[in-house]
VMD Tcl script that builds the backbone (N, CA, C; Angstrom):
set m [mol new atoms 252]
animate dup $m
set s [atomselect $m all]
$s set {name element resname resid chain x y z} {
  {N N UNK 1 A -0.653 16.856 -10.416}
  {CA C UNK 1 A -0.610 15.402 -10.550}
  {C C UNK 1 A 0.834 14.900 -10.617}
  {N N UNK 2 A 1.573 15.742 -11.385}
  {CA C UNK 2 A 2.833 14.931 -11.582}
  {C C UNK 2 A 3.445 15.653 -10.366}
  {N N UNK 3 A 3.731 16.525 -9.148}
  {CA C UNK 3 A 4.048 16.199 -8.378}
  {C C UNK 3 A 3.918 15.383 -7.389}
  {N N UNK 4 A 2.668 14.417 -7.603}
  {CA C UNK 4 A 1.992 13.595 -6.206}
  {C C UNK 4 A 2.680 12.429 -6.560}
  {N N UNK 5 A 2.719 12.415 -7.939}
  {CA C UNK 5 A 3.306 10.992 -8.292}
  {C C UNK 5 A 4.944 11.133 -8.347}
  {N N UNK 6 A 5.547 12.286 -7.971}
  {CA C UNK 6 A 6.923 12.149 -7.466}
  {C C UNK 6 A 7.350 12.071 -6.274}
  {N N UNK 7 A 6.078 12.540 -5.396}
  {CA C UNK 7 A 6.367 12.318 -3.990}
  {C C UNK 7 A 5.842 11.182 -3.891}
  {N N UNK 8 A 5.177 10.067 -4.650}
  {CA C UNK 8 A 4.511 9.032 -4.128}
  {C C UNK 8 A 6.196 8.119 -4.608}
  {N N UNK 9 A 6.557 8.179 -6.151}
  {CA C UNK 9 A 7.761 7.341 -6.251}
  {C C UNK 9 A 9.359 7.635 -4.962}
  {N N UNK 10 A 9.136 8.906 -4.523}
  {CA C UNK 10 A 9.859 9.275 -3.463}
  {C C UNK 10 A 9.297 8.258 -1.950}
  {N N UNK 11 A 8.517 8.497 -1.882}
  {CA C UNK 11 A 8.284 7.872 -0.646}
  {C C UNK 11 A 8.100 6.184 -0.809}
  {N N UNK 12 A 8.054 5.116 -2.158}
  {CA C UNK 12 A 8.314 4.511 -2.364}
  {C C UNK 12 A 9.746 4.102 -2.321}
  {N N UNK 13 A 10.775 4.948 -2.557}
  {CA C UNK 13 A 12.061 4.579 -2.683}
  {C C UNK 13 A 12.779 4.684 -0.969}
  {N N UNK 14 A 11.773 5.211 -0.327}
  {CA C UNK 14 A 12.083 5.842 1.021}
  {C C UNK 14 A 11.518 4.651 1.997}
  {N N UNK 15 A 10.276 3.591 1.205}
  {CA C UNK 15 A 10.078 2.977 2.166}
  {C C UNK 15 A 10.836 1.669 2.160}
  {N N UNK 16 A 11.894 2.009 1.374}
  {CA C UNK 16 A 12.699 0.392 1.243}
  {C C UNK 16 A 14.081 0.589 2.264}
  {N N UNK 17 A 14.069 1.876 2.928}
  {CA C UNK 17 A 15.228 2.062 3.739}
  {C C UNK 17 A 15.030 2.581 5.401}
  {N N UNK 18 A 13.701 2.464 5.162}
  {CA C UNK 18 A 13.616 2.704 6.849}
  {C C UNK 18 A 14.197 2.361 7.846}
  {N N UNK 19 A 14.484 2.911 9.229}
  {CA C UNK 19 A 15.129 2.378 10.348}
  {C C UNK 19 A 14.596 1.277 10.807}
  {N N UNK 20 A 13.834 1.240 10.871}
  {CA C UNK 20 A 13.040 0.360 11.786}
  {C C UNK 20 A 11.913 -0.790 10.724}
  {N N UNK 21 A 12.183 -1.913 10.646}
  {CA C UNK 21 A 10.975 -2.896 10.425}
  {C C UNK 21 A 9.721 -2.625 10.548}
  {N N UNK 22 A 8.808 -1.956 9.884}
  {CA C UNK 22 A 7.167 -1.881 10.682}
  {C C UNK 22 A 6.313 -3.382 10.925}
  {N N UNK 23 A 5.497 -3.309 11.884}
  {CA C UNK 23 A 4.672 -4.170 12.383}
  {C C UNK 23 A 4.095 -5.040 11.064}
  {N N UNK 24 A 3.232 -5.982 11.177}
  {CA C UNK 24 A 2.899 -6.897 10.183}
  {C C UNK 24 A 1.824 -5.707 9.682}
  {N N UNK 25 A 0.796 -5.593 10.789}
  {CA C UNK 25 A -0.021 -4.903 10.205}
  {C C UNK 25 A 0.245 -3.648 9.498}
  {N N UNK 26 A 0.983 -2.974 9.836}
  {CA C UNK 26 A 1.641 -1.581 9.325}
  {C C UNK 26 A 2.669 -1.880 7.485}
  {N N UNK 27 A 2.758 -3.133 7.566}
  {CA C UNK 27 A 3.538 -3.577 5.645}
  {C C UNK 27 A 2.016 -3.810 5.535}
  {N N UNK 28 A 1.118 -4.579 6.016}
  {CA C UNK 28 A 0.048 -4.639 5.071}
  {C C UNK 28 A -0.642 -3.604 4.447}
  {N N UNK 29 A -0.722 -2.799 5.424}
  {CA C UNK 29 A -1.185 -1.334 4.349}
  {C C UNK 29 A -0.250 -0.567 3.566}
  {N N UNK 30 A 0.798 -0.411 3.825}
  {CA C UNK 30 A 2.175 -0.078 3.111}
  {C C UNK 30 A 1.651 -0.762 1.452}
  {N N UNK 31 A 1.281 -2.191 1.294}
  {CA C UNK 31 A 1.254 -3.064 0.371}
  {C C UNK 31 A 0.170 -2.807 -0.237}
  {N N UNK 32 A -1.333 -2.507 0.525}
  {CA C UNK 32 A -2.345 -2.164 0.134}
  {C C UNK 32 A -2.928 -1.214 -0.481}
  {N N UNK 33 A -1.918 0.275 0.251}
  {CA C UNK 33 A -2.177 1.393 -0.724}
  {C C UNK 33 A -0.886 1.659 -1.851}
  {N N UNK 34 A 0.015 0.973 -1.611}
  {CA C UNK 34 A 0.930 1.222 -3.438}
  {C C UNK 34 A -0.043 0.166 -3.886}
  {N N UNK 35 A -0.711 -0.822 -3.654}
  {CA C UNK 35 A -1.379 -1.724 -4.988}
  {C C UNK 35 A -2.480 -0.591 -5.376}
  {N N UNK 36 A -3.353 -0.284 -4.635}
  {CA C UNK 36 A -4.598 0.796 -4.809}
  {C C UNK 36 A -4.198 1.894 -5.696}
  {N N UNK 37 A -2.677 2.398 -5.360}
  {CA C UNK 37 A -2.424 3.607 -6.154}
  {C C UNK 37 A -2.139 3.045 -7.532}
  {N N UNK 38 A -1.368 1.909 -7.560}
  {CA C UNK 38 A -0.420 1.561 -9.103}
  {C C UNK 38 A -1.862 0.725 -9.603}
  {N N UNK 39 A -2.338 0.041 -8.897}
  {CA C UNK 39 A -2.625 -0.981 -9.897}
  {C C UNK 39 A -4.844 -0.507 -9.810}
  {N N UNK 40 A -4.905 0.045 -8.775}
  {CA C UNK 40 A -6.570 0.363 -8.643}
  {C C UNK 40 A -7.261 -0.369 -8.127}
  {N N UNK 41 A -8.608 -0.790 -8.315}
  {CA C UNK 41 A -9.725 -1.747 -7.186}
  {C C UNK 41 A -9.096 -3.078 -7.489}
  {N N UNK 42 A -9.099 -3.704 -6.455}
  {CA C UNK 42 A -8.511 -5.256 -6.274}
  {C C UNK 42 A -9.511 -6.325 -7.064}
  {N N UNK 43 A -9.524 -6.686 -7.856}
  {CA C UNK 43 A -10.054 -7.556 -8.939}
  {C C UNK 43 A -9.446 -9.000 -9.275}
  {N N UNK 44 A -8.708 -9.473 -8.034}
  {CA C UNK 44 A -7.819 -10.638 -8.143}
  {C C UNK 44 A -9.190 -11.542 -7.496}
  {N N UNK 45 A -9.021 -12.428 -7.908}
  {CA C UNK 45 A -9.676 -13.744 -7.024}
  {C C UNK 45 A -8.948 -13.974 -5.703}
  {N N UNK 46 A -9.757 -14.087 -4.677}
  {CA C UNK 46 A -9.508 -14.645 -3.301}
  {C C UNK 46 A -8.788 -15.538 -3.127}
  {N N UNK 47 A -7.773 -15.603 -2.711}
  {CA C UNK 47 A -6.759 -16.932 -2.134}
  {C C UNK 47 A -7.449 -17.806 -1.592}
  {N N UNK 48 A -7.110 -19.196 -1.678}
  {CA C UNK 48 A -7.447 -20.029 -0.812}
  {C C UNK 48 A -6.961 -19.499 0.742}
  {N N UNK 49 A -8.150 -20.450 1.574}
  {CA C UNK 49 A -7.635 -20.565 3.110}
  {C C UNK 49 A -6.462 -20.700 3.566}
  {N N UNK 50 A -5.639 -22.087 2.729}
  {CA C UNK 50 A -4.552 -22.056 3.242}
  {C C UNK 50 A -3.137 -21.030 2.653}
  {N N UNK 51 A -3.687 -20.251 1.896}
  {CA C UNK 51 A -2.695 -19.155 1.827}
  {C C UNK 51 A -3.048 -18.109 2.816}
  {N N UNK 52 A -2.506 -17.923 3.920}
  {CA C UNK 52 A -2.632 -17.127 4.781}
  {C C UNK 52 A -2.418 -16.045 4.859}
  {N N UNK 53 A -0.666 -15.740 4.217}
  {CA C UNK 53 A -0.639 -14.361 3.865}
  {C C UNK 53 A -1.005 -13.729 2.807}
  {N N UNK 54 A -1.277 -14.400 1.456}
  {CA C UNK 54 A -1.953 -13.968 0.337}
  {C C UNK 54 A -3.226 -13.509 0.695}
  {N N UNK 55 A -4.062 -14.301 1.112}
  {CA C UNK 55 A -5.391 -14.131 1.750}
  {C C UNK 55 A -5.282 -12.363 2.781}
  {N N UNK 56 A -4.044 -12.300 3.444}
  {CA C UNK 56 A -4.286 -10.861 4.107}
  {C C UNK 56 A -3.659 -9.923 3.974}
  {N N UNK 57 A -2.972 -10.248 2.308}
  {CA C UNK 57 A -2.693 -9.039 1.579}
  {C C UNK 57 A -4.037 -8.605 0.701}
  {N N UNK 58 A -4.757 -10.019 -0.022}
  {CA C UNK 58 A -5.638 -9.720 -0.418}
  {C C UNK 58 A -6.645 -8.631 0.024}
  {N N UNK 59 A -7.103 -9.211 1.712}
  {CA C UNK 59 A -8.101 -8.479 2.601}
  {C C UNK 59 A -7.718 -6.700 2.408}
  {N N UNK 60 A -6.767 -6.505 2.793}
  {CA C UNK 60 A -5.844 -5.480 2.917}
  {C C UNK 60 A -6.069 -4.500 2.055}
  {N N UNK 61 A -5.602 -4.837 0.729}
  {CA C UNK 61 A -5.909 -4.176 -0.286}
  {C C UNK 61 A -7.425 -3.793 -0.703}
  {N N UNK 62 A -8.327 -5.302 -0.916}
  {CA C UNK 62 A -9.496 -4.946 -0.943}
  {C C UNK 62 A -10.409 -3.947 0.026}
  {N N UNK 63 A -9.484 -3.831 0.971}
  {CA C UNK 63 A -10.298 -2.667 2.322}
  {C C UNK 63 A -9.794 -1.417 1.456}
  {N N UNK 64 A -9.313 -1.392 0.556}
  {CA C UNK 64 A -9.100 0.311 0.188}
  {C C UNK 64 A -10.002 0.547 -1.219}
  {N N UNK 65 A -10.606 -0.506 -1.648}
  {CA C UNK 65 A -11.577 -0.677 -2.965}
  {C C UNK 65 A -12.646 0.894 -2.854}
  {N N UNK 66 A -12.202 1.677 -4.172}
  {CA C UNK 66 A -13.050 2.904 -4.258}
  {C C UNK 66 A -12.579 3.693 -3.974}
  {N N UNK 67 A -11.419 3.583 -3.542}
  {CA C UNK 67 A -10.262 4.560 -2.624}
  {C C UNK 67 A -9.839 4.677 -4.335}
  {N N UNK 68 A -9.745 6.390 -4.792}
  {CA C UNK 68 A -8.474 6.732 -5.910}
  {C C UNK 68 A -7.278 6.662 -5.688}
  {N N UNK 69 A -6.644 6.566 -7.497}
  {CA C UNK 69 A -5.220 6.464 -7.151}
  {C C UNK 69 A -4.668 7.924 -6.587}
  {N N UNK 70 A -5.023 8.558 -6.491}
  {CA C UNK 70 A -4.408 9.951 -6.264}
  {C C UNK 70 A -4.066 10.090 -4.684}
  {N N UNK 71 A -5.598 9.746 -3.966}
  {CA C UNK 71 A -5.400 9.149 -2.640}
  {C C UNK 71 A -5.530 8.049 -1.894}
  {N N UNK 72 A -4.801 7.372 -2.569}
  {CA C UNK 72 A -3.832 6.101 -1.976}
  {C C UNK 72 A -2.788 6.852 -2.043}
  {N N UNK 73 A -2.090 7.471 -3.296}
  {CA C UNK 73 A -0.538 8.019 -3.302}
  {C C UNK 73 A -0.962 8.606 -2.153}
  {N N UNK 74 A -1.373 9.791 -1.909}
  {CA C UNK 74 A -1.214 10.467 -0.347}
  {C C UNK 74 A -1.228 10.141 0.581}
  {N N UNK 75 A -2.191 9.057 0.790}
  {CA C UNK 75 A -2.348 7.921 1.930}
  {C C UNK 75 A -0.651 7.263 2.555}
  {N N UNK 76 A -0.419 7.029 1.558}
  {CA C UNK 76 A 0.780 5.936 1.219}
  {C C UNK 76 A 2.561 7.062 1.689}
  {N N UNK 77 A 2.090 8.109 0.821}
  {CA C UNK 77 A 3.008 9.110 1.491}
  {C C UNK 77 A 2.942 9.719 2.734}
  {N N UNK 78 A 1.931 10.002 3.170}
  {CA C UNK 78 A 1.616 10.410 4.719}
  {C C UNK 78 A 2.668 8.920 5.692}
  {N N UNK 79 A 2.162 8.166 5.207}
  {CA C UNK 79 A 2.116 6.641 6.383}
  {C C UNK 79 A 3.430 6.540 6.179}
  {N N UNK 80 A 4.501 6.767 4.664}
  {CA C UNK 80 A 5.580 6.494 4.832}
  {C C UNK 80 A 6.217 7.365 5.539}
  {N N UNK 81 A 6.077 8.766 5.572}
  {CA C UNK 81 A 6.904 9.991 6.600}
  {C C UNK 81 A 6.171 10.202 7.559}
  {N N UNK 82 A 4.914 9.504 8.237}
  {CA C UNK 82 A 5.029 8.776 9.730}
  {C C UNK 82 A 6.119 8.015 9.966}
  {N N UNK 83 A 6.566 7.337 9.365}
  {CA C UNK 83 A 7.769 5.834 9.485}
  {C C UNK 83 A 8.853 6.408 9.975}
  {N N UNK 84 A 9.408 7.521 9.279}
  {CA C UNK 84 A 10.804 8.221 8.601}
  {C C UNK 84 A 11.132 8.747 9.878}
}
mol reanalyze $m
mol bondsrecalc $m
mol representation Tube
mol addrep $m
């Protein structure tokens, strides 16, 4: 355990320096599985309509609901050293 969660704070610190910008869709899951790993099932209330991007971070995250924190960290580390 406590190595997943050093490669997960590793690949957190790794995804703030990438070469390259990823796609919109590619930060939304970036965003979706560190919330899934740190914070667990998405339990926020739904944004209004006219928050657009709240609304599809919301979506985002809630698509990983039931997903553990253990694998989201792996999830999240895989996708960041795809990036790298």
């Amino acid at each position: 355990m406590a190595k997943l969660t050093k490669q997960f704070e590793a690949a957190v610190a790794n995804s703030k320096s990438l070469s390259e910008r990823p796609d919109n869709g590619t930060l939304l899951k970036i965003y979706a599985l560190y919330k899934q790993a740190t914070a667990g099932d998405n339990e926020e209330k739904k944004p209004g309509f006219t928050d657009m991007v709240g609304r599809a971070k919301w979506d985002a995250w809630n698509g990983f609901k039931g997903t553990s924190s253990d694998d989201a960290m792996q999830q999240y580390i895989d996708l960041i050293e795809s990036l790298s």
